[in-house]
PAKE-386927 format. One line per field, with one value per atom (N, C-alpha, C, CB): residue in three letters; x negated, z negated, y negated; atom name. Coordinates in Angstrom, 1 decimal, padded with zeros to 4 digits. Each point is the difference from the previous one (the first is absolute). Glycine has a CB too. Layout:
N
res	(ALA_...)
c1	(X_...)
c3	(Z_...)
c2	(Y_...)
atom	(CA_...)
//
This chain:
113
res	(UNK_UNK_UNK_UNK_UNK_UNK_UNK_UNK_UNK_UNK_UNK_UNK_UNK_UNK_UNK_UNK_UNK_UNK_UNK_UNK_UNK_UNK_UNK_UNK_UNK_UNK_UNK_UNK_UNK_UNK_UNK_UNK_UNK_UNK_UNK_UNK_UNK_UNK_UNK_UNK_UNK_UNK_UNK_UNK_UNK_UNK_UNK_UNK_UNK_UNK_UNK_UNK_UNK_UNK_UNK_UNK_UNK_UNK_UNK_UNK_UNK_UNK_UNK_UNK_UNK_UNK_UNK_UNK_UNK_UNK_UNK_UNK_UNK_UNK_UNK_UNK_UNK_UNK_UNK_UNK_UNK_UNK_UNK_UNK_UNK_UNK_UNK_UNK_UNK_UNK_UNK_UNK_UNK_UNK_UNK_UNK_UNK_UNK_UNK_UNK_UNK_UNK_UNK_UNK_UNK_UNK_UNK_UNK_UNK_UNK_UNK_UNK_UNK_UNK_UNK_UNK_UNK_UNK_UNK_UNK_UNK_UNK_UNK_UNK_UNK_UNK_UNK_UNK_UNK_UNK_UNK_UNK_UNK_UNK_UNK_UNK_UNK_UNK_UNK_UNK_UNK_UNK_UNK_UNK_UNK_UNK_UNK_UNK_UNK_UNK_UNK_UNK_UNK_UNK_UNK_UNK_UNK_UNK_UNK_UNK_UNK_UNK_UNK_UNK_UNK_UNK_UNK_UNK_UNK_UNK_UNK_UNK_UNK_UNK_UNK_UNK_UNK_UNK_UNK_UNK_UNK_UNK_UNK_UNK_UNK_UNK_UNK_UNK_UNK_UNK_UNK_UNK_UNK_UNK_UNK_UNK_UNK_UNK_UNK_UNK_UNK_UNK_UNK_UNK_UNK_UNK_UNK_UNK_UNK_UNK_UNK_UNK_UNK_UNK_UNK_UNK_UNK_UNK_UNK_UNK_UNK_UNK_UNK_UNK_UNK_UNK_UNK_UNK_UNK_UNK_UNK_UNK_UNK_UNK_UNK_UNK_UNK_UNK_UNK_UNK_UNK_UNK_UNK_UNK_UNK_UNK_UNK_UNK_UNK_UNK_UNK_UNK_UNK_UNK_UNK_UNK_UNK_UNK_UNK_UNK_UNK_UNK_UNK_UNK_UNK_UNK_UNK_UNK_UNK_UNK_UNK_UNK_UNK_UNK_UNK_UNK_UNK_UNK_UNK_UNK_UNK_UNK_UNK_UNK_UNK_UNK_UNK_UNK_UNK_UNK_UNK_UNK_UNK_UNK_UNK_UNK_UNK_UNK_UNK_UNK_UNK_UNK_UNK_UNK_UNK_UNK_UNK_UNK_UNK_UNK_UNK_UNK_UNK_UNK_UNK_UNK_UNK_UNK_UNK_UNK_UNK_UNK_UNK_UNK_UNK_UNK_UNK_UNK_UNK_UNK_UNK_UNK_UNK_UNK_UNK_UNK_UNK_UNK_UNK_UNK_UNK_UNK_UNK_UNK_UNK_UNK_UNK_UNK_UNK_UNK_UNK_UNK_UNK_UNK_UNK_UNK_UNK_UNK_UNK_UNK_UNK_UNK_UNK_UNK_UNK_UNK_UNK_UNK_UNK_UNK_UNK_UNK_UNK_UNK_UNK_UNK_UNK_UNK_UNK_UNK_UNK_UNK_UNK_UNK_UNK_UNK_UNK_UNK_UNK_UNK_UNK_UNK_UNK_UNK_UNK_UNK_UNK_UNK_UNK_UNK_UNK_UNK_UNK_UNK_UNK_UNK_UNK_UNK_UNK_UNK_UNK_UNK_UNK_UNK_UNK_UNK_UNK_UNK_UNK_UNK_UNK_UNK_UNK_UNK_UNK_UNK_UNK_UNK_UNK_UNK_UNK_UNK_UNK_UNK_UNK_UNK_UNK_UNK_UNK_UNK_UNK_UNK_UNK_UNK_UNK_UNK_UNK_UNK_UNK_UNK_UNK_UNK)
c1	(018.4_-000.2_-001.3_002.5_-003.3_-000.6_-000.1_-000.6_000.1_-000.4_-001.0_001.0_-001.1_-001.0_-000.7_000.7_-000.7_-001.3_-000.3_000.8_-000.1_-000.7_-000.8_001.6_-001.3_-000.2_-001.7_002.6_-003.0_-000.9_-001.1_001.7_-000.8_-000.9_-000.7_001.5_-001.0_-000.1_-001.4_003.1_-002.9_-000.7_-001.4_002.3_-001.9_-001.0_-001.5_002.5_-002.0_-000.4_-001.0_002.0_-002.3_-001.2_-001.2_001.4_-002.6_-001.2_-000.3_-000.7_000.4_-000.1_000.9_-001.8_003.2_001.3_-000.1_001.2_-001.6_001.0_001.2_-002.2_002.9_001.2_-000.4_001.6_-001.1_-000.2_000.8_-002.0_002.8_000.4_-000.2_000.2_000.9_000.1_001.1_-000.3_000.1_001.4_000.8_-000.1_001.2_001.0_000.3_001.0_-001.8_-000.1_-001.2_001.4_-001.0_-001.1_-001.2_001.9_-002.8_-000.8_-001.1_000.2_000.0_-001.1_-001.0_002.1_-003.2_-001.1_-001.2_000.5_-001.6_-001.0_-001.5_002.1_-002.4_-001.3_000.5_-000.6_001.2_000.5_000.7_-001.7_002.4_001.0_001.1_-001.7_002.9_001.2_000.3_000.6_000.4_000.4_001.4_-002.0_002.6_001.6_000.0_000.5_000.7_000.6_001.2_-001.1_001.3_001.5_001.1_-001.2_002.4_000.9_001.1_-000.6_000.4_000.8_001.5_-002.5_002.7_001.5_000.4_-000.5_-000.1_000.9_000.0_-000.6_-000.5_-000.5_-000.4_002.0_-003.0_-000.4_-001.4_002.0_-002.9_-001.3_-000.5_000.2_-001.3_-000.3_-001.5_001.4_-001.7_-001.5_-000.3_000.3_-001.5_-001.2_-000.2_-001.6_002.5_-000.3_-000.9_002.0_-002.4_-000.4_001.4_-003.0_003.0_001.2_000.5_-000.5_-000.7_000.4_000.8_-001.8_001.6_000.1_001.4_-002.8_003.1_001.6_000.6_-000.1_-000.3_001.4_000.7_-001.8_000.7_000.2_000.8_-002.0_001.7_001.0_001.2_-001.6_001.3_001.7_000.7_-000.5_000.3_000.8_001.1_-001.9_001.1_000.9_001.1_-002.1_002.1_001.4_-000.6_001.8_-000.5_-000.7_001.0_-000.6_001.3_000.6_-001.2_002.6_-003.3_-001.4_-000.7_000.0_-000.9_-001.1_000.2_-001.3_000.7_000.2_-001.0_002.7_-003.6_-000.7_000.5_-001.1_-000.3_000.5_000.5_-001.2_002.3_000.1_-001.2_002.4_-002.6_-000.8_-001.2_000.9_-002.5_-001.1_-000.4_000.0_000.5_-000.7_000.5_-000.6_001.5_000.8_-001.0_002.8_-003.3_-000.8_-001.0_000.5_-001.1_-001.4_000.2_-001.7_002.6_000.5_000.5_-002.4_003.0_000.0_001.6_-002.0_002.6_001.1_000.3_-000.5_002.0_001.0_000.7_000.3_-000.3_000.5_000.8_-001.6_003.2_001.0_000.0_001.5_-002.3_-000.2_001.6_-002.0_003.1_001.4_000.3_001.3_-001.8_000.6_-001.1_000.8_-002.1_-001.2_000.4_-002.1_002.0_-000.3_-001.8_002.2_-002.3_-001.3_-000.9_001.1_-000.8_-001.4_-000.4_001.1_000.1_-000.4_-000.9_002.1_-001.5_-000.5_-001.3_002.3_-003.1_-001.3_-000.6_000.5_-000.5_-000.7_-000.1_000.7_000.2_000.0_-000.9_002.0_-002.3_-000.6_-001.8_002.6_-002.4_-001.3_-000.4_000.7_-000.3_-000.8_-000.3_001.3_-000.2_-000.4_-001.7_003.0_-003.0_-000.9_-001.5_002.0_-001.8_-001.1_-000.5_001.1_000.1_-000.2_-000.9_002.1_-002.0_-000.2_-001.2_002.2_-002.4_-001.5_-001.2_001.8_-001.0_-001.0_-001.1_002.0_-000.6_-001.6_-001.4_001.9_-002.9_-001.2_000.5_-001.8_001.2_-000.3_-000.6_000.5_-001.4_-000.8_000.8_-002.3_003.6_000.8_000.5_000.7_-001.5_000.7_-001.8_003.5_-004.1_-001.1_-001.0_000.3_-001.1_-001.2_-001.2_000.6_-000.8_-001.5_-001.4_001.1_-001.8_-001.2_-000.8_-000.1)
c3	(-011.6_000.1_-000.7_000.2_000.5_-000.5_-000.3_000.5_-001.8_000.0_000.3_-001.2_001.5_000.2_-000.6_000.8_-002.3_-001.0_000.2_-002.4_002.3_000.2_001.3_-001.5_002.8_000.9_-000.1_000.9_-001.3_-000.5_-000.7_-000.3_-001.3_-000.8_000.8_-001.5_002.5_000.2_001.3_-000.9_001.6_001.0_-000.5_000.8_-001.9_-000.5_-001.0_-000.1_000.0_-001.1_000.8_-001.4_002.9_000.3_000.1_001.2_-001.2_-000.2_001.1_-000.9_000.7_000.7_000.9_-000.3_000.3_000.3_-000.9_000.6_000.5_-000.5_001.0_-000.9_000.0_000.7_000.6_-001.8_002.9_000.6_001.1_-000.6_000.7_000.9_001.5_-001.7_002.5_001.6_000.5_-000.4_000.8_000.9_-001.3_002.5_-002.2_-000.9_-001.1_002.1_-001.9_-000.6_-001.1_001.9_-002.8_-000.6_000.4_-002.0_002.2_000.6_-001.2_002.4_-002.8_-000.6_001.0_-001.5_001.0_001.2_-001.2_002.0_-001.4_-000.8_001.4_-001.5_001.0_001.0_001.3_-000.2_-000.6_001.1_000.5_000.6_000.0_000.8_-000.8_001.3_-000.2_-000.7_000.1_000.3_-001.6_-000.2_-000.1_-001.1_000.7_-000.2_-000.1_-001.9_002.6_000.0_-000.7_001.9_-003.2_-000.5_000.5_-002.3_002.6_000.3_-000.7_001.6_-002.6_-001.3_000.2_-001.6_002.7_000.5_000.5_000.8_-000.2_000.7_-000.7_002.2_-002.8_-001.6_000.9_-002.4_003.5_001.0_-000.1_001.3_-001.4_000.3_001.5_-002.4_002.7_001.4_-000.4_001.8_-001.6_-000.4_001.3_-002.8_002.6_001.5_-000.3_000.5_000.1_000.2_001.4_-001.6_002.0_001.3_000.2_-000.1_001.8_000.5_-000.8_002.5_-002.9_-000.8_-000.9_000.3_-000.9_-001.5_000.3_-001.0_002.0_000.0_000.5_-000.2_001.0_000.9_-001.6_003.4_-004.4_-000.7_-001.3_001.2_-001.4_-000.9_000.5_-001.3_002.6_000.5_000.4_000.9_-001.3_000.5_-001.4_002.5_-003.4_-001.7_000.0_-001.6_002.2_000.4_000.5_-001.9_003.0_001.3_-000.8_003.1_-004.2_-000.6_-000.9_-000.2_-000.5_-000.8_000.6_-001.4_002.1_000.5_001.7_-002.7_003.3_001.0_001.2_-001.1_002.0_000.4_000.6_000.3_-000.6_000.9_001.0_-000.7_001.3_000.8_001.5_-001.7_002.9_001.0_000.1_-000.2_000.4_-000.2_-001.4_001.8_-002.6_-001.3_-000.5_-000.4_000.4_-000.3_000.9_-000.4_001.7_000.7_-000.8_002.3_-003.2_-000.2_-001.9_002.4_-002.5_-001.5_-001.1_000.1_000.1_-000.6_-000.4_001.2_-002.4_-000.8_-000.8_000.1_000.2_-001.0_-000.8_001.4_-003.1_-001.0_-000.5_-000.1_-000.2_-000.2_-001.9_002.7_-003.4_-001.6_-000.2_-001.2_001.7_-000.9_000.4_000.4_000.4_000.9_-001.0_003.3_-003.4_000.2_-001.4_001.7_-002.0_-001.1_-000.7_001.2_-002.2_-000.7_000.3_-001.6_001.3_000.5_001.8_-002.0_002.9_001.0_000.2_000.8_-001.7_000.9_-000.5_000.5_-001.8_-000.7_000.9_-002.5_003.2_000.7_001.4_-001.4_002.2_000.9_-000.1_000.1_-001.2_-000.3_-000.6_000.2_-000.9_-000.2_001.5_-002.3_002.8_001.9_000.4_001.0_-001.1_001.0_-000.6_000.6_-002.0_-000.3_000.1_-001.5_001.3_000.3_002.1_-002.9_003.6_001.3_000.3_000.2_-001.1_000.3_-000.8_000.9_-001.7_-001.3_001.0_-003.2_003.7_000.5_001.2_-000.5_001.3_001.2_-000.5_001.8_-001.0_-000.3_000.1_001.0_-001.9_000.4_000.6_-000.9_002.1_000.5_001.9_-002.7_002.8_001.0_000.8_-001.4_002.6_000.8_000.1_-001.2_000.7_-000.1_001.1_-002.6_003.2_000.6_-001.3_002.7_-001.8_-001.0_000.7_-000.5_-000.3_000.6_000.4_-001.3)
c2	(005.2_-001.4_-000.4_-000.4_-000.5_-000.6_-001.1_001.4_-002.1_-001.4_-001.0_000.7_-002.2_-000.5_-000.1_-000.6_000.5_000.2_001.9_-002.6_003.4_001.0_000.3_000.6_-001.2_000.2_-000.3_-000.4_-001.1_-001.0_000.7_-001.6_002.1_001.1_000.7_000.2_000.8_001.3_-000.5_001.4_-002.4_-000.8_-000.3_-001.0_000.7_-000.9_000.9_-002.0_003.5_000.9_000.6_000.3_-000.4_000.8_-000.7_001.4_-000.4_-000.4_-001.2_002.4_-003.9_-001.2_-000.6_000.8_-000.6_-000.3_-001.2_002.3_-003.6_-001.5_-000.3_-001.2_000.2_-000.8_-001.3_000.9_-001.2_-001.4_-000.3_000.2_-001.7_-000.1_000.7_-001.6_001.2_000.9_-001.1_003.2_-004.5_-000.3_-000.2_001.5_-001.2_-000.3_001.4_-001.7_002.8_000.8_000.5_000.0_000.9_000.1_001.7_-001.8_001.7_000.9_000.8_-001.6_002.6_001.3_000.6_000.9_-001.2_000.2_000.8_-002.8_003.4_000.8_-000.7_002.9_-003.1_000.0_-001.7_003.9_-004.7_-001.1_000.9_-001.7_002.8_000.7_000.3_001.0_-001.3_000.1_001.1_-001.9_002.3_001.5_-000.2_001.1_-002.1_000.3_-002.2_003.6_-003.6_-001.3_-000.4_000.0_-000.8_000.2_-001.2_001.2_-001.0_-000.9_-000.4_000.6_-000.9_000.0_-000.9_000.2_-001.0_-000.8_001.5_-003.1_004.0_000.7_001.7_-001.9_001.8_001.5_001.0_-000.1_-000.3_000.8_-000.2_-000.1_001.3_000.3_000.5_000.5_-001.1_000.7_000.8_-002.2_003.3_000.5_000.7_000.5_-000.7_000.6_001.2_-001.8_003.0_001.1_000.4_000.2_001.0_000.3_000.8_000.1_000.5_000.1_001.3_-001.3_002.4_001.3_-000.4_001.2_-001.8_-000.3_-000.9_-000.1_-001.1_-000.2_000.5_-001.3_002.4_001.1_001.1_000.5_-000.5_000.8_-000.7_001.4_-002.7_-000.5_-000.4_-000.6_000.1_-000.6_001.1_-002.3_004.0_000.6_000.7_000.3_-001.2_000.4_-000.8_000.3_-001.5_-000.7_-001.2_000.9_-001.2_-000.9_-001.2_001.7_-001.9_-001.2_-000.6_001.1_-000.3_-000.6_-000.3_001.0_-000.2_-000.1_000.5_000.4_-002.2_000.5_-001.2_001.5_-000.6_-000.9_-001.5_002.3_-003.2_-001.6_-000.2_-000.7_000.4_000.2_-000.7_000.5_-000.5_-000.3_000.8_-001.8_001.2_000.2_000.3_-001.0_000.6_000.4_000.7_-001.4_001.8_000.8_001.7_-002.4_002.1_001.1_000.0_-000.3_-001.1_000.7_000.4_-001.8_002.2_001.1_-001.3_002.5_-004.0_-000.8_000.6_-002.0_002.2_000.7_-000.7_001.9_-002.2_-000.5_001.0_-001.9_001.4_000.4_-000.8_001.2_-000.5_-000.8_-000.2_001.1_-002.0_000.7_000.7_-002.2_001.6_000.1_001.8_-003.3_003.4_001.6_000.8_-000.7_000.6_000.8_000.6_-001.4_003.0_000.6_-000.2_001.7_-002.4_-000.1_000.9_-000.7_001.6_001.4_-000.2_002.5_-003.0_000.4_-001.4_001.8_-002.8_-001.2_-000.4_-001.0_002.0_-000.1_000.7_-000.4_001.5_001.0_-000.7_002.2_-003.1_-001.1_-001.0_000.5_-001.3_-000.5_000.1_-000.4_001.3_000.9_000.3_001.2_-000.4_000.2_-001.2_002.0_-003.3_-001.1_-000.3_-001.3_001.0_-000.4_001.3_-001.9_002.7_000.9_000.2_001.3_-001.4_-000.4_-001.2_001.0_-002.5_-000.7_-000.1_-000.5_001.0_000.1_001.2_000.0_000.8_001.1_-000.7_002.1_-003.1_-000.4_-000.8_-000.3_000.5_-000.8_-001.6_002.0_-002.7_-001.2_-000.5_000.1_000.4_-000.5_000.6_-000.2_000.4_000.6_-001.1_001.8_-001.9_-000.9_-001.1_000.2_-000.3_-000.9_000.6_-000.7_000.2_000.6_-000.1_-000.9_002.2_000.6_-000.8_002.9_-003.5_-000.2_001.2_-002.0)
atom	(N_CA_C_CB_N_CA_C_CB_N_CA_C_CB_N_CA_C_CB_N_CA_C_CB_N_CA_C_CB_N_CA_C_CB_N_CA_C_CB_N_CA_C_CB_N_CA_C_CB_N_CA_C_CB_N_CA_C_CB_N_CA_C_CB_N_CA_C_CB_N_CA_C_CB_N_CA_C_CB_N_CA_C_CB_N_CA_C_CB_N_CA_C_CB_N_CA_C_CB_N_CA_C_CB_N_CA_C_CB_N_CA_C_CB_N_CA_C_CB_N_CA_C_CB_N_CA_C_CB_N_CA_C_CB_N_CA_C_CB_N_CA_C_CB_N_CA_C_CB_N_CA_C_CB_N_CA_C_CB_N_CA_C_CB_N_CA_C_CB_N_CA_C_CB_N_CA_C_CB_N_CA_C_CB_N_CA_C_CB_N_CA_C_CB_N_CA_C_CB_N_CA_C_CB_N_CA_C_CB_N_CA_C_CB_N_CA_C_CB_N_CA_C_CB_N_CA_C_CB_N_CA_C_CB_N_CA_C_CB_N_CA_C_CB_N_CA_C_CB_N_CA_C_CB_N_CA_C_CB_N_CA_C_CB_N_CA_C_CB_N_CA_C_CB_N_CA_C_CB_N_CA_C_CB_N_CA_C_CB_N_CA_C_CB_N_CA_C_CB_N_CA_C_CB_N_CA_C_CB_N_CA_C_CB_N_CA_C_CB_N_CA_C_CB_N_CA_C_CB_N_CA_C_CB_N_CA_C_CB_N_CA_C_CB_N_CA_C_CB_N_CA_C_CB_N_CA_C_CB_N_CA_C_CB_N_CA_C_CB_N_CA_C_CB_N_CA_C_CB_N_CA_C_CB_N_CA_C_CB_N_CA_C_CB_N_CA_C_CB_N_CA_C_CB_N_CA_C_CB_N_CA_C_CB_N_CA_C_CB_N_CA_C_CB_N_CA_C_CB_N_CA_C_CB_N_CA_C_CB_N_CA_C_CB_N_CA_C_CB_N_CA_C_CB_N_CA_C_CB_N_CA_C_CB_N_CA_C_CB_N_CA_C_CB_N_CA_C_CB_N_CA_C_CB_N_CA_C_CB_N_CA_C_CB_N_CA_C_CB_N_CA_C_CB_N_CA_C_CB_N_CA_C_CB_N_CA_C_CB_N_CA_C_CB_N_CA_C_CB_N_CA_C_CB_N_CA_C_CB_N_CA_C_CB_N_CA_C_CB_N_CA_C_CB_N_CA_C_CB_N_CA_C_CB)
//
């Protein structure tokens, strides 16, 4: 199990990781890009994995971690149940979302002059 201040802590500890609203939710982003979204009415995290990376956590238990359901859920968007998730699994979950989401360029998606 994890908590919401640990969740926060642990969110909040990597190199240029701020907090800022999302909707009704609260969003952990590095570079303006979101890495993990928290849902604290419901103690559910959603983090941006690629599809490697969520076939390989949601197959540790499909009660914790388990992709969004629809389209986003296709493009590696992963729900984490905090109440279910063992700590170590859900810091190494979170660590990848944010290094997934830290690794692309920022300049991805723009035209180049």
């Amino acid at each position: 199990m994890v908590s919401i201040d640990s969740m926060r802590q642990l969110a909040l500890s990597y190199l240029g990781a701020v907090e800022q609203p999302h909707f009704e939710k609260t969003s952990f982003r590095v570079a303006k890009k979101i890495f993990a979204t928290l849902d604290i009415e419901n103690r559910r995290v959603c983090l941006k994995l690629s599809a490697v990376q969520q076939s390989v956590f949601t197959a540790y238990d499909k009660k914790a971690i388990y992709p969004v359901p629809n389209a986003w859920g296709k493009q590696g968007w992963t729900f984490v149940e905090l109440a279910r998730v063992r700590k170590d699994m859900f810091r190494d979950a979170l660590t990848t979302a944010y290094r997934e989401v830290a690794a692309k360029p920022a300049s991805r998606g723009r035209k180049k002059n």
